[in-house]
C-alpha positions, 0 to 999 in steps of 0.5 A: 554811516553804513561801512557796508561795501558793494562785493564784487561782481563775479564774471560772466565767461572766465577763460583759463589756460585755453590751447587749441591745436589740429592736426594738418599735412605737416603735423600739429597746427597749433591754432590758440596758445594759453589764452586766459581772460575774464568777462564782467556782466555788461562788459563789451569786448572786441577781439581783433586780429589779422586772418588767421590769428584765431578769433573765430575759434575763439569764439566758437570756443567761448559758445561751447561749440568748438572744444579746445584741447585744453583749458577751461571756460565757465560761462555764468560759474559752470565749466562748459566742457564738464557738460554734455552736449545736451547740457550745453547747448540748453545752456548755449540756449539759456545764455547766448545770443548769436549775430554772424556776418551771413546773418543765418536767417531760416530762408523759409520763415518770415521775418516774425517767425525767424524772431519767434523761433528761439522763443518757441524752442524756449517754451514761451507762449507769447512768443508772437506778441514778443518777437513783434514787438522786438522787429518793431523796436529794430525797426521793422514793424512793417516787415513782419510777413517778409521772407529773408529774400525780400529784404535787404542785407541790413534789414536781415542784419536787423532781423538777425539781431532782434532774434539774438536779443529777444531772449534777453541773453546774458551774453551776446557773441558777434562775428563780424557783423558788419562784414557783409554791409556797405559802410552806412548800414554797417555803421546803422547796425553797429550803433542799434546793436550797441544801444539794444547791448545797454538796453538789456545790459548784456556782455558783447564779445564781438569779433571784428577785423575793424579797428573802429569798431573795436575801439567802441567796445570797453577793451579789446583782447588782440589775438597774434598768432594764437596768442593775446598780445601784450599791450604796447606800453603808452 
């Protein structure tokens, strides 16, 4: 019998030590304090608050778009703010798929283009015929030739994600998408979302205001005044 064991699955985001401060009116504002966690490939993670507790900057921090004060973030071993910009963003590229609550469509190309879009920045020739096959996956097969403004909020949230997921992230980075939806398609949303994350085994790092929604990921990381809160004991 073999006594060979599995080694351990290196994270895919490490944050370590993370501050986030700005200066206002009355001095410094101090936005996230000391904020250390760690993300496993295929792990879903809900990060929830109150408004105003820091998870949206959160976010944009753990994409390499906002800058912390200090602290470290790798994302796949690579510390992101030892990168230039350039740098980063080919990896942002490389890496992360994006799904917002205001769905961020490009109002003047189809729906096939919207999905076509990263793929073409990424040099992939069968952009077409992949970003086709994502819209019918999601659905909307007969809604390839159809601009932004002729479909509805949860056909656009549909779009959003098959252009998030065509890439095949490693990571996928939600802010509330279901915020803009009715309870149903919000709810349609979440499950397809869910199900193409387990599909590709990506790591979902959603933020969200919605207790049940976070309570369908694998853990959740509570943001109170900038900080993680400590858990209650059961």
């Amino acid at each position: 019998m073999s006594n060979a064991t599995t080694p351990p699955v290196s994270p895919i985001i490490v944050v370590e030590q993370v501050n986030k401060s700005v200066a206002d009116a009355s001095g410094e504002l101090q936005i996230l304090r000391d904020i250390d966690f760690q993300l496993l490939p295929g792990e879903t993670v809900a990060i929830v608050g109150a408004s105003g507790s820091g998870k949206s900057t959160l976010l944009s921090i753990l994409a390499g778009l906002d800058t912390p004060s200090s602290g470290t973030v790798r994302l796949a071993g690579q510390d992101l703010f030892a990168l230039s910009e350039d740098d980063r963003a080919a990896l942002r590229a490389q890496k992360m798929g994006f799904v917002f609550q205001s769905f961020q469509l490009m109002g003047n190309l189809t729906a096939l283009e919207n999905v076509m879009l990263p793929l073409e920045l990424a040099g992939q020739r069968d952009a077409r015929q992949r970003a086709t096959q994502m819209l019918q996956h999601v659905g909307l097969g007969q809604r390839l030739q159809h601009y932004p403004k002729l479909l509805s909020g949860g056909e656009q949230q549909r779009v959003a994600l098959a252009r998030a997921f065509v890439v095949q992230p490693a990571v996928l980075l939600a802010d509330e998408p279901t915020g803009s939806l009715d309870f149903a398609t919000g709810e349609a949303i979440m499950q397809l979302m869910l199900a193409l994350n387990r599909e590709q085994g990506t790591t979902l790092v959603l933020v969200t205001h919605d207790r049940a929604l976070a309570a369908r990921c694998d853990r959740c990381i509570t943001l109170n005044a900038g900080r993680i809160a400590t858990p209650e004991p059961a």
